[in-house]
N, C-alpha and C positions, 0 to 999 in steps of 0.2 A: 464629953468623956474622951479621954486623950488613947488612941488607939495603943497596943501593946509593943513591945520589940519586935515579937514574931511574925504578927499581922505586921510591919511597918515592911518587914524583910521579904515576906511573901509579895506585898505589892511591888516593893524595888526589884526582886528577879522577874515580877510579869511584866515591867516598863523594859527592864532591859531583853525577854524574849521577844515582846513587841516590836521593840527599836531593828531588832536584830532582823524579824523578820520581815520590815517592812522595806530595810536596806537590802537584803539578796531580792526580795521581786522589784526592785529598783533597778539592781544589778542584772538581773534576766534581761527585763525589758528592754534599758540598753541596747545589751548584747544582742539578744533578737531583732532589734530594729537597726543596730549602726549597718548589717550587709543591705536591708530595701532602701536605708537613705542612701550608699555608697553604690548601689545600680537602679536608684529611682530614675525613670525618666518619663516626662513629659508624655500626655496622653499620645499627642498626636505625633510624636517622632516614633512612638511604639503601633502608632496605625500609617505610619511609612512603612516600615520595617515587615509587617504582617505580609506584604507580597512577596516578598522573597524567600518569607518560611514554608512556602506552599509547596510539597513534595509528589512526586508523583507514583501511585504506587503500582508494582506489577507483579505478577507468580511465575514461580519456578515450575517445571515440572520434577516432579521427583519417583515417579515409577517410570517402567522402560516403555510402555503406551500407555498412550489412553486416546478416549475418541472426543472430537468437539461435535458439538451438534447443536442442532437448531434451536432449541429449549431445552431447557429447565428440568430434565426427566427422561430415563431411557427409552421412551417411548419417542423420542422426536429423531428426527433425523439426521445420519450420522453425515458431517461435511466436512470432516478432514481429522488428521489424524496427527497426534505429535508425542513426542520421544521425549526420553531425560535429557534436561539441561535447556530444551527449548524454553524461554519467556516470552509471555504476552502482557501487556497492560492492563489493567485490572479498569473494568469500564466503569465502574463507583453507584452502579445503579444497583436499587434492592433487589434478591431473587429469592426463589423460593427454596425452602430445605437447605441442602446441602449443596449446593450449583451457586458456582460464582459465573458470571459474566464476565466474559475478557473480547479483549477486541485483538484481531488476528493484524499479520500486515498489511494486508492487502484491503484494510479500514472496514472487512467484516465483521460481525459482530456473531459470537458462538459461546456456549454454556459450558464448563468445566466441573468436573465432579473437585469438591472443595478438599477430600484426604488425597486425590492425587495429585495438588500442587502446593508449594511453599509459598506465601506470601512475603515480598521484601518492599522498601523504600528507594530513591531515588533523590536523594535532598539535590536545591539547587547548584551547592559546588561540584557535583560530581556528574551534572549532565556534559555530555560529552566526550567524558574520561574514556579512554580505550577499554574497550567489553562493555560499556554500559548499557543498557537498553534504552530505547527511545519508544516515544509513543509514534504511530501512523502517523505521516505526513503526506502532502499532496500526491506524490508519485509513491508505488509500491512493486514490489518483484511483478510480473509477468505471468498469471497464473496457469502456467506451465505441468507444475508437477500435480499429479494427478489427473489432469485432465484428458479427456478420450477423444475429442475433439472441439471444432471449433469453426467458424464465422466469420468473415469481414465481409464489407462494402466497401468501394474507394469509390473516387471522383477524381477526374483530372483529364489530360487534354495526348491524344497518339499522334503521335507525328510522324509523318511516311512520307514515300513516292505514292503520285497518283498518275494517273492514265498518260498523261501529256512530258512524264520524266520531270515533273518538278517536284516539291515537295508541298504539303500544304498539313496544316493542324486543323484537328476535330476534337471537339468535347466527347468525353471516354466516360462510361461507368462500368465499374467491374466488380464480381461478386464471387470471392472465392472460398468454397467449403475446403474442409480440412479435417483429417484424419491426423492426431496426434498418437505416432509410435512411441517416443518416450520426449521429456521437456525438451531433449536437443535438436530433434529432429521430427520433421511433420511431408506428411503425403497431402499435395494441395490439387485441388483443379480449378479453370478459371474460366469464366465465361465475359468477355467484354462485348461492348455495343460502342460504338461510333456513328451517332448519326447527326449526319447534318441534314443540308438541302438538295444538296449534289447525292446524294445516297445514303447505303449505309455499310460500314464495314463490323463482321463479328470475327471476332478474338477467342480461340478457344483451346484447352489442351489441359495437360495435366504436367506435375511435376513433384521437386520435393522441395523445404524448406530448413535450415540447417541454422536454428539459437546459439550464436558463438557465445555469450552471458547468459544465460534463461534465468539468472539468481538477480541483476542488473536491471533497474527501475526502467534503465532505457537499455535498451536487447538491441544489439545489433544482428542483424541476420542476414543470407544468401539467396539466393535460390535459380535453380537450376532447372529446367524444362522443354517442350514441345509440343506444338501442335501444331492447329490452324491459321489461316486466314483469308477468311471468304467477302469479296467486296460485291456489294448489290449496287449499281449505279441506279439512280433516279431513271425519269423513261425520258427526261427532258437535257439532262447534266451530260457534258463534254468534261468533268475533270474525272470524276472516276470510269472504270469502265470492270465488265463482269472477268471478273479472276479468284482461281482460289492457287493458294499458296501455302509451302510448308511452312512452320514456324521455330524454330530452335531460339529458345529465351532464355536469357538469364540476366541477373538483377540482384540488388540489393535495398538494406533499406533500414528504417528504423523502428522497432516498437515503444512505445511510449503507455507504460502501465500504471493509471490511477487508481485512485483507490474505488472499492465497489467494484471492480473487476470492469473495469471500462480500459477498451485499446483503443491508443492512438497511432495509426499506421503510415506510415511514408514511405515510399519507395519507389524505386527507378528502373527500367528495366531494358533492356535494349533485346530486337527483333530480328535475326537474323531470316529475309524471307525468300524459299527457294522453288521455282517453278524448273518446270523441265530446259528451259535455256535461258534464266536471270536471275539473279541475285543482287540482292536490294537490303537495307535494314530497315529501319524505323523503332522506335524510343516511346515507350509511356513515362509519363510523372502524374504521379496520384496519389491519393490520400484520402484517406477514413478512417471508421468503425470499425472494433472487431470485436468478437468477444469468445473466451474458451469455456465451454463445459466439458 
């Protein structure tokens, strides 16, 4: 039985919506795929490219204080303190509640309440840029500010007159505590030992110390003082012989600040030494450990 006009017409406009609409998801598809085939690339030039999208991230402060402390919670202990507009590096590690982990500069590690800082990025073109933040690097400021006082040890070798007017070198160790008044300036005292076999000579007095950079990974600094010098000869030794003598000192030298609050000290100092009718110098060079609480 031969179908009607109507039915004939019904099925011609469903071939032609069909047509129609099998051509636009034609035309979608396309269009949605010509931008991935026009920036397709190869797996492995896009696992090149993955190290160099690596950002680094760090937070703002954005209230006028707030405290860093030891942990995760106001119950930990407070270790320093920072201002609007300071940044620190965000240490990426998980924490509890609301306390991010940031690492300080000085390659400390301290807890941050998460509403008192902004979180930002760091992409690779913009390290470097002038104002950008960095993360900790081998050397760090001089942990200067805030600190009440502090500690070294050095090593190294005093060179003087001994008994017979010549000069002779002795291996020197010297341990000087320290009262810090504020990060530019410090109250030192000093106790050295010289001994060899011929005797032994102590070095002692007090003085001040004077950070012309304290902000500067490496601190240059002065120092100005006075004491003693008292020589013990052996019971056997012709090069020294029993003397004590003034001391007026003064020197300079280098701080050298890593990270974890570890110093590296060097310094040079010359000995002006005065007895009631001579006067003589003598020179340390030394170096060590120090470290400020």
């Amino acid at each position: 039985m031969k179908p009607t006009s109507a039915l004939r017409q019904t099925r011609t406009a469903f071939a032609r919506r069909a047509a129609l609409a099998i051509a636009a998801t034609a035309i979608a598809a396309a269009t949605s795929l010509a931008p991935n085939r026009a920036f397709a690339q190869p797996r492995d030039a896009r696992a090149e490219r993955a190290p160099d999208e690596d950002i680094d991230a760090f937070v703002r402060v954005v209230v006028d204080s707030m405290d860093l402390r030891s942990g995760p919670g106001v119950s930990y202990r407070v270790i320093g303190t920072a201002h609007r507009g300071e940044t620190f590096a965000a240490d990426g590690r998980p924490t509890s509640g609301f306390w991010l982990r940031v690492l300080l500069p000085d390659g400390r590690a301290a807890y941050v309440l998460g509403d008192a800082v902004q979180p930002f990025a760091v992409r690779p073109g913009e390290r470097g840029e002038r104002g950008t933040p960095s993360r900790p690097g081998v050397f760090a400021p001089p942990p200067l500010e805030g600190a009440h006082g502090g500690l070294a040890i050095v090593g190294g070798v005093l060179s003087g007159p001994v008994g017979d007017g010549s000069r002779a070198a002795f291996g020197y160790m010297e341990i000087r505590p320290q009262i810090v008044l504020h990060k530019t300036i410090s109250l030192d005292g000093f106790l050295g030992d010289a001994l060899t076999s011929d005797g032994q000579q102590i070095l002692y007095g007090a003085g001040a110390t004077v950070h012309l950079f304290p902000s500067w990974p490496v601190c240059p600094f002065v120092f100005l003082g006075g004491g003693g010098l008292s020589s013990f000869p052996a019971s056997d030794s012709f090069v020294l012989r029993r003397q004590d003598s003034f001391v007026g000192r003064v020197g300079g030298g280098l701080l050298l600040a890593l990270r974890n609050r570890i110093l590296v000290r060097l310094e040079v100092t010359n000995l002006t030494l005065f007895t009631a009718d001579t006067y003589r110098s003598a020179q340390t060079y030394a170096g060590g450990l120090g470290v400020y609480f």
